[in-house]
gemmi code that builds the backbone of each chain (N, CA, C; Angstrom):
import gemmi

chains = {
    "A": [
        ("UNK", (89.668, 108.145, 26.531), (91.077, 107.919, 26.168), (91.933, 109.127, 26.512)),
        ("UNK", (92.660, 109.127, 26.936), (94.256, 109.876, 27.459), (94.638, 110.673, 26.295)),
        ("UNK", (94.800, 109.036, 25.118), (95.416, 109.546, 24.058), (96.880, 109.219, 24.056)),
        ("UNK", (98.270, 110.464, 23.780), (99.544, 110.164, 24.181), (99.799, 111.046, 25.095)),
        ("UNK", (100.527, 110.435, 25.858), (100.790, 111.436, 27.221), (102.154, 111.396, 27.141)),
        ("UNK", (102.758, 112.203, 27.598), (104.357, 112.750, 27.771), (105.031, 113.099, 29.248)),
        ("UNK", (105.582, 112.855, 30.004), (106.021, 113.266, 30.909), (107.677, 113.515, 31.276)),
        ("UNK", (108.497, 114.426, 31.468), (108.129, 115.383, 32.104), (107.431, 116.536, 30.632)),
        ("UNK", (107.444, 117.653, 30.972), (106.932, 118.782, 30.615), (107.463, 119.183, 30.562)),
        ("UNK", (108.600, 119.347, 31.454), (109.949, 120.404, 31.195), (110.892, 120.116, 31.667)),
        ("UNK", (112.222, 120.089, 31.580), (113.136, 119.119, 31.834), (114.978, 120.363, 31.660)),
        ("UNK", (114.961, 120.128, 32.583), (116.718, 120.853, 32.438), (117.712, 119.876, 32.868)),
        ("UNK", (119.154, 119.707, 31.995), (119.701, 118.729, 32.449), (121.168, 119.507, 32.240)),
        ("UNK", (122.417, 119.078, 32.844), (123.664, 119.793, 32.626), (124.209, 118.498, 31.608)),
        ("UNK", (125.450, 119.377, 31.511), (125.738, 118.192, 29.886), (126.166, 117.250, 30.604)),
        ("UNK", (126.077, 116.062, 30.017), (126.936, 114.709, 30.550), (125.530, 114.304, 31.090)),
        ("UNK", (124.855, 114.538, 31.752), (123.718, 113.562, 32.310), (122.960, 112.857, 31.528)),
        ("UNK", (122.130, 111.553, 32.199), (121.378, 110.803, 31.173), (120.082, 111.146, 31.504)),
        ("UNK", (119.058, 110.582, 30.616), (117.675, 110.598, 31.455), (116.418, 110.264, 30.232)),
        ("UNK", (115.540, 109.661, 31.031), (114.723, 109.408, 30.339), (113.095, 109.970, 29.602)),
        ("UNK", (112.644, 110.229, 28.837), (111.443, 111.149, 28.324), (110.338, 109.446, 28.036)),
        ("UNK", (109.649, 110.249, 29.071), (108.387, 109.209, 28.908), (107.174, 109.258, 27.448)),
        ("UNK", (107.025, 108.158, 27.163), (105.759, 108.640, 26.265), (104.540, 107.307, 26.409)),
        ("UNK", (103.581, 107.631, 26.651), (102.629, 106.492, 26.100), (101.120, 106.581, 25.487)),
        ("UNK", (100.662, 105.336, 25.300), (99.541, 105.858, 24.308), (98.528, 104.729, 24.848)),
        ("UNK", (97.370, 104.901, 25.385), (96.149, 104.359, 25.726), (95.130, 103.643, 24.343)),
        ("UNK", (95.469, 104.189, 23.156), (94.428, 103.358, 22.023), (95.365, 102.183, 21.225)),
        ("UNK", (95.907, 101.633, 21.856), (96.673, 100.280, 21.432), (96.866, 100.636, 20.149)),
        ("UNK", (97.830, 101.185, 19.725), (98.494, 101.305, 18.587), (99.681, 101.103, 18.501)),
        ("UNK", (100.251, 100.116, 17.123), (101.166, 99.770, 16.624), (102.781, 100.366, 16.885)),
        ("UNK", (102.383, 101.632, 16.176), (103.850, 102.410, 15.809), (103.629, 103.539, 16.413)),
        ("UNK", (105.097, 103.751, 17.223), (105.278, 105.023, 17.853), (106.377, 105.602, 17.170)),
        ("UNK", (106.491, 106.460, 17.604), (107.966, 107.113, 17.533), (107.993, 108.519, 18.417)),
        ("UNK", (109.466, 108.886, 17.815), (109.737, 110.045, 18.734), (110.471, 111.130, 17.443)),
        ("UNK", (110.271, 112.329, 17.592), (110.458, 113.588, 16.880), (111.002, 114.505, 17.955)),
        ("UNK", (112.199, 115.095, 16.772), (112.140, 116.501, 17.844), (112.123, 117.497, 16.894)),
        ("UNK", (111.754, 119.041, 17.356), (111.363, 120.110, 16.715), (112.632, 121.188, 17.329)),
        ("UNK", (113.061, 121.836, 16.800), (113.992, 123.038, 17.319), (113.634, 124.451, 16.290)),
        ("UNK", (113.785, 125.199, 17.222), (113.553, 126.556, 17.026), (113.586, 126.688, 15.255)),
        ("UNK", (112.220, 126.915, 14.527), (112.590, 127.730, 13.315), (112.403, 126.697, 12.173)),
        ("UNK", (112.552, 125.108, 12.981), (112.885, 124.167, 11.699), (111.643, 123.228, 12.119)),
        ("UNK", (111.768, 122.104, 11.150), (110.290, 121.306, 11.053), (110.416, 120.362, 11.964)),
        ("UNK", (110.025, 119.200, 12.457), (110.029, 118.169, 13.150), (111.112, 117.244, 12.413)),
        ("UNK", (111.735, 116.496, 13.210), (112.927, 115.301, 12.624), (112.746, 114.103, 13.120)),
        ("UNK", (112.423, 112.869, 12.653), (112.350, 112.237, 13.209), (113.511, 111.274, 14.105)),
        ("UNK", (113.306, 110.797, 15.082), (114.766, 110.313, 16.062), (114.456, 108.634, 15.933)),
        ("UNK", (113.586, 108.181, 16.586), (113.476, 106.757, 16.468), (112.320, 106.259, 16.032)),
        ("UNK", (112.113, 104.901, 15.771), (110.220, 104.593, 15.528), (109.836, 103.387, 16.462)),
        ("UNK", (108.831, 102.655, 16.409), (108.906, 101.372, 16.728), (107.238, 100.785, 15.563)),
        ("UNK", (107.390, 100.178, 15.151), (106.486, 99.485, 14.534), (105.461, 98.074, 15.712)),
        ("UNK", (105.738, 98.279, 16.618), (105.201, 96.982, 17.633), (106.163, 96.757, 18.519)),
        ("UNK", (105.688, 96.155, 19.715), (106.323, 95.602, 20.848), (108.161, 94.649, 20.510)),
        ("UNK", (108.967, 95.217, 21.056), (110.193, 94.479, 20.364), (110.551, 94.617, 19.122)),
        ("UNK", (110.299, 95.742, 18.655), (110.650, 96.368, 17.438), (110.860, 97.655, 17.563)),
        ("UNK", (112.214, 98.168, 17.452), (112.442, 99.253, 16.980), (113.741, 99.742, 15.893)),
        ("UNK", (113.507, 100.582, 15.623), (114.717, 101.389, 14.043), (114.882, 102.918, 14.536)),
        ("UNK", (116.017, 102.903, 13.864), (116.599, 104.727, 13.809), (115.517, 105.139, 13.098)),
        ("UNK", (115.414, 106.791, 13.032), (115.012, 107.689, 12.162), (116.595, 108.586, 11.373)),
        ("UNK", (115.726, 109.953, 11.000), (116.917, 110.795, 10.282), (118.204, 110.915, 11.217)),
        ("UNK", (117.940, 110.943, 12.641), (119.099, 111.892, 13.606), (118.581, 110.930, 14.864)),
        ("UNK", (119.043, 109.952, 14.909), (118.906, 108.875, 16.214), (120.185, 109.001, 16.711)),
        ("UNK", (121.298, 109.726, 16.584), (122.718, 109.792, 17.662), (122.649, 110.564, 18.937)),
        ("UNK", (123.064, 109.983, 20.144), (122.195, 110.492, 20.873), (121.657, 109.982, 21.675)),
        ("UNK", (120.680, 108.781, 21.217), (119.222, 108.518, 21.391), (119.009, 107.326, 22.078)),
        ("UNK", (118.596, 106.569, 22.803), (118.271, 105.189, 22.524), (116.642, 105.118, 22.837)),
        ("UNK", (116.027, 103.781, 22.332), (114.660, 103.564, 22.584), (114.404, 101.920, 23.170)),
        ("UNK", (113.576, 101.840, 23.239), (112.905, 100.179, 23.828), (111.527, 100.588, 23.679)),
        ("UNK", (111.208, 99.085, 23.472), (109.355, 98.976, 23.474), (109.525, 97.489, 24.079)),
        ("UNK", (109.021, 97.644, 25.349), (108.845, 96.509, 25.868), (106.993, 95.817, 26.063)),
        ("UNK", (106.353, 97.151, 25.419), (104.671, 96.982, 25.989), (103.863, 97.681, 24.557)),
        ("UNK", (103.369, 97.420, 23.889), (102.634, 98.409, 23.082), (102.307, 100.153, 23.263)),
        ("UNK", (101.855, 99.817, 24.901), (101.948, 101.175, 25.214), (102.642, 102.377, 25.687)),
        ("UNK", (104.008, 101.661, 25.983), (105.062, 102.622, 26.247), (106.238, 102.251, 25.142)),
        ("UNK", (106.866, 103.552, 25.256), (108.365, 103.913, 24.450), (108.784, 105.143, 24.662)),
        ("UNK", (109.753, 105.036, 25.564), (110.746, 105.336, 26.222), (111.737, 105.943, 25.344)),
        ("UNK", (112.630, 106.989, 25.676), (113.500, 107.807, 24.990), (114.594, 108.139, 25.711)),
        ("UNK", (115.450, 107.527, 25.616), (116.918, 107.694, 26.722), (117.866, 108.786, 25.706)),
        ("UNK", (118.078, 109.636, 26.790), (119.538, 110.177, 26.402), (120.818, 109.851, 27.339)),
        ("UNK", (121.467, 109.494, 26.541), (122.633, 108.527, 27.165), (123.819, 109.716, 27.821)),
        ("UNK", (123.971, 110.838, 27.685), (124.775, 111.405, 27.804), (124.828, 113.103, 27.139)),
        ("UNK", (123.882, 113.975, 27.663), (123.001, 115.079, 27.563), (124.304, 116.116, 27.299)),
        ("UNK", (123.797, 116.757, 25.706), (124.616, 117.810, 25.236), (123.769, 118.715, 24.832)),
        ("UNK", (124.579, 120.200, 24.893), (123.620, 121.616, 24.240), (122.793, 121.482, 22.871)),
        ("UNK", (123.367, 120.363, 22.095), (122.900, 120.381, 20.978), (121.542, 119.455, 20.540)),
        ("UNK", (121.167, 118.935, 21.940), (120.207, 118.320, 22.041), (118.932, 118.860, 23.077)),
        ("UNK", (119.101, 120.613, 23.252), (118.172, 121.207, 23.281), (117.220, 121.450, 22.184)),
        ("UNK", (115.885, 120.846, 22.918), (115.359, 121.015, 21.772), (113.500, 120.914, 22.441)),
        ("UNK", (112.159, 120.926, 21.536), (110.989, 120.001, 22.322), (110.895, 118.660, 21.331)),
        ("UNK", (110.436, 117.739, 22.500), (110.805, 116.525, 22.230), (109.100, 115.457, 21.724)),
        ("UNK", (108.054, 115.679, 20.695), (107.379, 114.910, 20.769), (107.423, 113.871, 20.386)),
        ("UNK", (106.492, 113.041, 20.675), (105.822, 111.230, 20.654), (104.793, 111.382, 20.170)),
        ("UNK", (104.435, 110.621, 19.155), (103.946, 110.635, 18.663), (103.058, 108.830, 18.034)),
        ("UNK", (101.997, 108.412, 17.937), (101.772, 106.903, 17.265), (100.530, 106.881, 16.587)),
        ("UNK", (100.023, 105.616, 15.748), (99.361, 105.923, 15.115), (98.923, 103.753, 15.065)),
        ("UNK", (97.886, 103.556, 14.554), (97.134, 102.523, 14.021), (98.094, 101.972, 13.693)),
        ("UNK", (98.432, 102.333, 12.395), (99.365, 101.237, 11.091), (100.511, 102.978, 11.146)),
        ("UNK", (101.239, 102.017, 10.160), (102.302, 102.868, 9.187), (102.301, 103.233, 8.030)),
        ("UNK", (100.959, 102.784, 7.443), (101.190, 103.186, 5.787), (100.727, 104.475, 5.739)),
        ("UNK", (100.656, 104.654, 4.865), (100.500, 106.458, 4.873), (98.682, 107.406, 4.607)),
        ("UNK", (97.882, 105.955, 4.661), (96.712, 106.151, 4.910), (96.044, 106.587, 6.372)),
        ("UNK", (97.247, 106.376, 7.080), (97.089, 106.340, 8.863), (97.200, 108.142, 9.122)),
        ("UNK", (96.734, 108.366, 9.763), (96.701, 109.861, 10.908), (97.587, 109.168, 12.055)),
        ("UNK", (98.379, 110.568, 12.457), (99.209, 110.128, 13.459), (98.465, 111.030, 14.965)),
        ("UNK", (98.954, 110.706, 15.863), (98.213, 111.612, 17.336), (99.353, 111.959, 17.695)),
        ("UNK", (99.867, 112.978, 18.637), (101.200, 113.460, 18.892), (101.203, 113.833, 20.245)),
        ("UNK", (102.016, 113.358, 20.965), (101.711, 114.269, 22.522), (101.896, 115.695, 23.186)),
        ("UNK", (101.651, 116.184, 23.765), (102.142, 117.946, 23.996), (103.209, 118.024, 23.972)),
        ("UNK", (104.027, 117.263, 24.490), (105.639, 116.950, 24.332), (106.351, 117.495, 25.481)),
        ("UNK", (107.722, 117.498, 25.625), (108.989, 117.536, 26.562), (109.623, 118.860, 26.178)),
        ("UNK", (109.851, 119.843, 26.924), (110.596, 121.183, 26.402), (111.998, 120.921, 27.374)),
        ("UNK", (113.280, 120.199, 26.372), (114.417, 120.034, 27.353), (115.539, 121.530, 27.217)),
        ("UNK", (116.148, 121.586, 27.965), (117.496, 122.737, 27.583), (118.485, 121.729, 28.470)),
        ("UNK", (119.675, 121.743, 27.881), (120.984, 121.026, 28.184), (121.714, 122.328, 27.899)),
        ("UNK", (122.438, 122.422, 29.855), (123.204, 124.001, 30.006), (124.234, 123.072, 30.185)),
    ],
    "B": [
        ("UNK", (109.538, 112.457, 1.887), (108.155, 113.168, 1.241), (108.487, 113.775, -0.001)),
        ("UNK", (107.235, 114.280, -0.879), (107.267, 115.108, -1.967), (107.417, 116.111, -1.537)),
        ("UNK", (107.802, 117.343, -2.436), (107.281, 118.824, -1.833), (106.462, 119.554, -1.800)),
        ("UNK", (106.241, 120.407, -0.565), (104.527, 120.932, -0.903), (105.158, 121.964, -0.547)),
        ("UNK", (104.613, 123.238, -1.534), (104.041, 124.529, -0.996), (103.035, 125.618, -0.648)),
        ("UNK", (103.097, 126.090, 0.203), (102.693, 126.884, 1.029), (102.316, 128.167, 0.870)),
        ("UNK", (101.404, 128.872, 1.325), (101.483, 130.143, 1.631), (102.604, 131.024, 3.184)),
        ("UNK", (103.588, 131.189, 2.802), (104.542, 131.586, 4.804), (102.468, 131.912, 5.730)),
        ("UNK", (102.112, 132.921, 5.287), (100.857, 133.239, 6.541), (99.517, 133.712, 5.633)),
        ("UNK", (98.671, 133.247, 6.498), (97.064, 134.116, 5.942), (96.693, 134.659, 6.912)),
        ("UNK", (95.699, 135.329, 6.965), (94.663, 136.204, 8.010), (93.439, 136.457, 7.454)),
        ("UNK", (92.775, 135.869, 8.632), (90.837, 135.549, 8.434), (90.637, 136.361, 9.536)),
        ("UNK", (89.268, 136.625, 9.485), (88.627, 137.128, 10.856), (87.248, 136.199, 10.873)),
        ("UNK", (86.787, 136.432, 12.600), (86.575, 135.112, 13.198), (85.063, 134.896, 12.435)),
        ("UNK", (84.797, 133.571, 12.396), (83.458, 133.253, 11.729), (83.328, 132.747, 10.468)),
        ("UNK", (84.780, 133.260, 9.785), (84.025, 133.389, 8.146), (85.072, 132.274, 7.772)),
        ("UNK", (85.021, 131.760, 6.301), (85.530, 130.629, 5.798), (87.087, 130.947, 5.380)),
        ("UNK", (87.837, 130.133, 5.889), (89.408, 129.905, 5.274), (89.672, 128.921, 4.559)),
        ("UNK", (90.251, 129.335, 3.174), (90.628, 128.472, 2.348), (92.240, 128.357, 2.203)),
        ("UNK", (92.755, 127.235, 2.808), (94.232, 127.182, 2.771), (94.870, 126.356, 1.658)),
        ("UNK", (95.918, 126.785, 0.542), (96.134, 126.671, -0.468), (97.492, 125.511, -0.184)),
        ("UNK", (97.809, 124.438, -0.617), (98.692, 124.071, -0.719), (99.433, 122.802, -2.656)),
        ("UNK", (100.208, 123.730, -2.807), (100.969, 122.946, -4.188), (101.610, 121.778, -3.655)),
        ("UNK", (100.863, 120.787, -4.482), (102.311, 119.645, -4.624), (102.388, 119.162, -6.309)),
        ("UNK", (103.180, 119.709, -6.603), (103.108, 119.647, -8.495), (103.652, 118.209, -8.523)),
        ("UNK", (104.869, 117.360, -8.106), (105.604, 116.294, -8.428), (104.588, 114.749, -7.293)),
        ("UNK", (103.682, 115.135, -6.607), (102.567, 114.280, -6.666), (102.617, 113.228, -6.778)),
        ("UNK", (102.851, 111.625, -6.339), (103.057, 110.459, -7.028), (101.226, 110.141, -6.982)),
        ("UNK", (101.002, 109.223, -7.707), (99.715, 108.659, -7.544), (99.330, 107.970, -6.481)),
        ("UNK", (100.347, 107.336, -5.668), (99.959, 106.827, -4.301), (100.332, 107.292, -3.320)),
        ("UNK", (100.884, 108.754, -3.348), (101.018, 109.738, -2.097), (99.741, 110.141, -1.747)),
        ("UNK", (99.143, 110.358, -0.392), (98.101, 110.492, 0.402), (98.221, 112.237, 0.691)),
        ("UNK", (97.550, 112.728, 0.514), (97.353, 114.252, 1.383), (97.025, 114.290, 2.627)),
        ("UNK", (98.225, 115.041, 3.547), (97.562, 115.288, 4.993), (97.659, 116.712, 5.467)),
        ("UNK", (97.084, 116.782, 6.226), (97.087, 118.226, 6.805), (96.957, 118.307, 8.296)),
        ("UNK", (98.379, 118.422, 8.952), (98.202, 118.692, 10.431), (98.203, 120.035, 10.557)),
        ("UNK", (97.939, 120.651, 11.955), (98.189, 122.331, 12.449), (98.889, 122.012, 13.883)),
        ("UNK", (99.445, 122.866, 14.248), (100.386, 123.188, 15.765), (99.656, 124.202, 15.957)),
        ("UNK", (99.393, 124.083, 17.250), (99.016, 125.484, 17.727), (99.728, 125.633, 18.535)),
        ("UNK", (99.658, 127.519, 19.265), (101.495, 127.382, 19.920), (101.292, 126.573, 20.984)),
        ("UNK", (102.816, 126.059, 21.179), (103.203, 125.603, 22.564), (102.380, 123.661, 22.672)),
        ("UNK", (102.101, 124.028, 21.585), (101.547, 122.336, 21.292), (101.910, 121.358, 20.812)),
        ("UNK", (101.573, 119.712, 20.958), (102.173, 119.235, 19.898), (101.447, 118.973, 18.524)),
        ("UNK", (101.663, 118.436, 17.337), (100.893, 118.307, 16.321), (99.697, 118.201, 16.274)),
        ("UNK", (98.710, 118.635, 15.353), (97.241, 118.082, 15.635), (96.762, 117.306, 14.085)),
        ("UNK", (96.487, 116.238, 14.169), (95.757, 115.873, 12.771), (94.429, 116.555, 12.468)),
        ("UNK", (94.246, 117.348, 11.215), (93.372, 117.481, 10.625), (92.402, 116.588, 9.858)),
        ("UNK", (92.831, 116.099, 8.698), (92.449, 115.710, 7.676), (93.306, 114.873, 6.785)),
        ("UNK", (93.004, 113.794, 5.645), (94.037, 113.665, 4.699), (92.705, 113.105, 3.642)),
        ("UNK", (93.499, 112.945, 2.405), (92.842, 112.195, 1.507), (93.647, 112.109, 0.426)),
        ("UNK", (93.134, 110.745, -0.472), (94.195, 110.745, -1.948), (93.452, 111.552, -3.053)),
        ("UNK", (92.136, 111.372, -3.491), (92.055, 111.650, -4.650), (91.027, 112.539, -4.435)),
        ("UNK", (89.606, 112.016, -3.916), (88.169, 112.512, -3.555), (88.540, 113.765, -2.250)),
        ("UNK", (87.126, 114.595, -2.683), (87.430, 115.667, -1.742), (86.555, 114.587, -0.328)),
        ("UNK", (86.750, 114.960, 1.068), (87.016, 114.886, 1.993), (86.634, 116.005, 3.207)),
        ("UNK", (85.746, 115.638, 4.221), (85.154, 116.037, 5.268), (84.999, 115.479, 6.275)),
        ("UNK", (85.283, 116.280, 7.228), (85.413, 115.829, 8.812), (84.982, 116.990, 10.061)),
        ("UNK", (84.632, 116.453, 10.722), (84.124, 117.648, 11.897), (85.438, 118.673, 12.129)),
        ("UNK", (86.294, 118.973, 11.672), (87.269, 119.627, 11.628), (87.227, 121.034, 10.557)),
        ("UNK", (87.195, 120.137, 9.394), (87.747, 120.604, 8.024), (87.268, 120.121, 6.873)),
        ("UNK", (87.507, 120.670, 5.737), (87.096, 119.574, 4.416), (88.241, 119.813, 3.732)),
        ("UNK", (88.415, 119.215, 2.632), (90.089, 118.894, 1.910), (89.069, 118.682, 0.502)),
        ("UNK", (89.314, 119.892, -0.009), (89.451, 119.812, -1.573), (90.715, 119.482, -2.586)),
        ("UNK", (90.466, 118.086, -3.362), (91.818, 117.992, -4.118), (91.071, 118.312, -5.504)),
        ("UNK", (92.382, 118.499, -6.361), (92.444, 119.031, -7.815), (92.302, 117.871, -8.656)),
        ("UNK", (91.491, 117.820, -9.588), (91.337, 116.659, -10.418), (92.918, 116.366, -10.198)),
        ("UNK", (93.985, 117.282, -11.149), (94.778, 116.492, -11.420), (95.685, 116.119, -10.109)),
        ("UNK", (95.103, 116.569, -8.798), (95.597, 116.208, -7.752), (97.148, 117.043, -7.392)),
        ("UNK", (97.309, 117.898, -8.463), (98.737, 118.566, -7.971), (98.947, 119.988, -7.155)),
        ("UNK", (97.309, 120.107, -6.498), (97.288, 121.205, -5.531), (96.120, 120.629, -4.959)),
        ("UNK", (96.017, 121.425, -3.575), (94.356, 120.922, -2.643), (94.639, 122.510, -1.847)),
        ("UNK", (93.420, 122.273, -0.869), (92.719, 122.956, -0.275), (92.243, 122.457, 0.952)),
        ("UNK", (93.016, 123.016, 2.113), (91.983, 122.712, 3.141), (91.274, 123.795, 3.624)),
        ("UNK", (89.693, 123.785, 3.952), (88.802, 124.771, 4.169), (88.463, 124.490, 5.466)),
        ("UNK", (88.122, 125.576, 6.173), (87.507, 125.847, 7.645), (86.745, 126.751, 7.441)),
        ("UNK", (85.489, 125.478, 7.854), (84.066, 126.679, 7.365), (83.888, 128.008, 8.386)),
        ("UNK", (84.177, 127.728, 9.288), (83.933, 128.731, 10.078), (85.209, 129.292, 11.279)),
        ("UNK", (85.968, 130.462, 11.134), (86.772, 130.252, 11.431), (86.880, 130.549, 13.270)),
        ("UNK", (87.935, 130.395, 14.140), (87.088, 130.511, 15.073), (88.301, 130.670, 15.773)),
        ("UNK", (89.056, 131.781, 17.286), (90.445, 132.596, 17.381), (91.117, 130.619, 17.797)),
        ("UNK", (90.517, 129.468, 18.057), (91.228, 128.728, 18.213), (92.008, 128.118, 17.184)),
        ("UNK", (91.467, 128.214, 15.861), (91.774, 127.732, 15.307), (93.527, 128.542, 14.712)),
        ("UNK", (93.977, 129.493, 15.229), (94.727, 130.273, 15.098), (96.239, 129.522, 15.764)),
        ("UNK", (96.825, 128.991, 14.385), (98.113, 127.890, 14.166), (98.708, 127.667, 13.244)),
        ("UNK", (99.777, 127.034, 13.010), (100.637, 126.640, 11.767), (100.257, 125.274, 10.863)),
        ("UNK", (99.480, 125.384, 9.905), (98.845, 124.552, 9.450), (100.253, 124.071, 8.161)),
        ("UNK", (99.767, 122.497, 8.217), (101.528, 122.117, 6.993), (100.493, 120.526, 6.674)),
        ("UNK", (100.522, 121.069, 5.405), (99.962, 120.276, 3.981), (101.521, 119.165, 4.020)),
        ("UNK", (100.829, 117.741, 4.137), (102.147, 116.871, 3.708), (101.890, 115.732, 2.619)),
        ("UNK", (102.883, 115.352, 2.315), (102.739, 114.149, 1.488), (103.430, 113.375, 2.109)),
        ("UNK", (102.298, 111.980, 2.736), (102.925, 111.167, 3.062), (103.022, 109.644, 1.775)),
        ("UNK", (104.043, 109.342, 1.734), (104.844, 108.468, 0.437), (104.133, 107.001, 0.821)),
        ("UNK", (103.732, 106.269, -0.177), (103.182, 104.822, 0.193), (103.890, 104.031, 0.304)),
        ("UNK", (105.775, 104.205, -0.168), (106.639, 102.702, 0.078), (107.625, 103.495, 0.557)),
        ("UNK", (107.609, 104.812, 1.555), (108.674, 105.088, 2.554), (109.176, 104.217, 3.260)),
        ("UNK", (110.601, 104.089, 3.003), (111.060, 103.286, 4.112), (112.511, 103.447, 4.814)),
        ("UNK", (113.043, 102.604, 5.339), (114.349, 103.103, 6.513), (113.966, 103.746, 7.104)),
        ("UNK", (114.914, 104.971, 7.232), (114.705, 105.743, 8.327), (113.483, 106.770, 8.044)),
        ("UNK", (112.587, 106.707, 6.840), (111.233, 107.501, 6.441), (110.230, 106.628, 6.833)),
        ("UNK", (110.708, 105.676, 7.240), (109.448, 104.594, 7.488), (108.356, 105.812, 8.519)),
        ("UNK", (107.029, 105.906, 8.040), (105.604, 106.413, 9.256), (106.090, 107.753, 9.187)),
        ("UNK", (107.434, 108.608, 8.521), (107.950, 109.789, 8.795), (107.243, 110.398, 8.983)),
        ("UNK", (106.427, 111.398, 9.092), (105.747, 112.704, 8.621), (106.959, 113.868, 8.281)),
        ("UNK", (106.790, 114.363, 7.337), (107.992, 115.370, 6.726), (106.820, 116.810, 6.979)),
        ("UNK", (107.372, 117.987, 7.930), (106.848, 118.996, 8.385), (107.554, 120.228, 7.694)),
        ("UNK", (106.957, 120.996, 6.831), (107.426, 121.961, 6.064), (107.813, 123.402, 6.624)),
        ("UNK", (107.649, 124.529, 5.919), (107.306, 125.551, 7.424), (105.418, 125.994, 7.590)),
        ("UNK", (104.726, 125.453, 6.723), (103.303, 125.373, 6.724), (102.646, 127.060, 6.602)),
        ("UNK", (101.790, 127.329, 6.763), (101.359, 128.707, 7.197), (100.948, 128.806, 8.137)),
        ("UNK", (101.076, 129.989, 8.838), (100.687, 130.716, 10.134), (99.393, 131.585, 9.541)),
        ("UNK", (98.472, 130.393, 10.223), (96.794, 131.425, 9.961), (96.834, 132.328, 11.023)),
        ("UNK", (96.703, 133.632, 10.793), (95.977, 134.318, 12.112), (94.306, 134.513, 12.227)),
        ("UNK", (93.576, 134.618, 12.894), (92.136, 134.845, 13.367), (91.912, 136.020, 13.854)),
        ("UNK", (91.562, 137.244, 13.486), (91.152, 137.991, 14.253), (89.376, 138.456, 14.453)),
        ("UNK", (89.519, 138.749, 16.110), (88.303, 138.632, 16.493), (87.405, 139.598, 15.959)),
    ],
}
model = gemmi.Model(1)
for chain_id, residues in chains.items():
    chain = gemmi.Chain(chain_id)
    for i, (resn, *xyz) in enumerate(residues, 1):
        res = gemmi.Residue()
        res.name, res.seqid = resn, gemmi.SeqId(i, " ")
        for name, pos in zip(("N", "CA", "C"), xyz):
            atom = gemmi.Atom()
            atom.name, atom.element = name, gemmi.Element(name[0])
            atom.pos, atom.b_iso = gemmi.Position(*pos), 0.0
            res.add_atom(atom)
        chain.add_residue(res)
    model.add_chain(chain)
structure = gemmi.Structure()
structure.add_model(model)
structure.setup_entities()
């Protein structure tokens, strides 16, 4: 197994641009989501998806958009790239959602928006 | 999540056993204990979790407190990889909205390892 994979790795964008942060996961699991981490502070969560054609905001989804069109991918659009959305960007999924579940997380996306 | 605290950092040297301390006094009865670590430049790693019973895994073992309002995760042997930000969480059994699957990441402790 792969596991979750992330692509790109590193990513520079000027403000105003869009673009997309790949994520996927090879052990057919349910719920993904996406987190971001910035300098100093804990992880936040941005979006989730509970299954194929399902997805919800998290704490700080402005910004953001998502789709799950496959179990194994979910996709992370930024619609319109600002400084304040420098940040690293992981993915993260897991079995279920209840809180008996372990989550797997990918190495993640290190973006800067100059 | 509930709140857990932490030690900010510890320091082991390599081989010998780390016992990492984490409080959660306000505790619900169906909050789960987990314990991920970051190591740098990484993304999260799952350790361990458990509710009530202590708990072992090719990783780690997770000692909880009878009354469950502090635990322990131990690394029998410590080893310079294991050298990361380890964060004790409580994940909630009827989180939901935007906490739905959350994981809530504290500032954890920074174990160091020296060789």
């Amino acid at each position: 197994n792969a596991g979750v994979t992330q692509t790109p790795k590193f990513q520079v964008l000027k403000t105003g641009q869009s673009m997309t942060l790949q994520c996927a996961q090879d052990m057919n699991h349910e719920y993904m989501s996406w987190y971001r981490q910035d300098p100093g502070m804990g992880l936040r969560l941005i979006h989730y998806s509970v299954g194929a054609g399902i997805t919800d905001q998290g704490e700080v989804p402005n910004g953001y958009n998502v789709s799950r069109s496959t179990t194994e991918d979910f996709p992370l659009r930024l619609l319109s790239a600002a400084p304040s959305q420098t940040s690293v960007y992981f993915c993260a999924s897991s079995y279920g959602v209840t809180s008996s579940y372990e989550q797997y997380f990918g190495p993640g996306t290190r973006l800067t928006v100059t | 999540d509930a709140k857990t605290t932490q030690p900010n950092s510890m320091e082991s040297n390599e081989e010998e056993p780390v016992h990492l301390p984490c409080n959660h006094s306000t505790i619900s009865g169906t909050d789960y204990i987990h314990w991920y670590r970051q190591l740098p430049s990484q993304g999260p790693e799952y350790v361990i979790h458990g509710l009530t019973s202590n708990v072992n895994n090719r990783m780690a073992s997770l000692a909880i407190a009878e009354d469950r309002k502090s635990s322990t995760l131990i690394l029998h042997r410590a080893t310079l990889r294991d050298a990361a930000v380890y964060y004790c969480i409580l994940r909630e059994s009827n989180a939901g909205g935007t906490s739905y699957g959350k994981l809530t990441f504290g500032q954890g402790t920074i174990l160091t390892v020296h060789p």
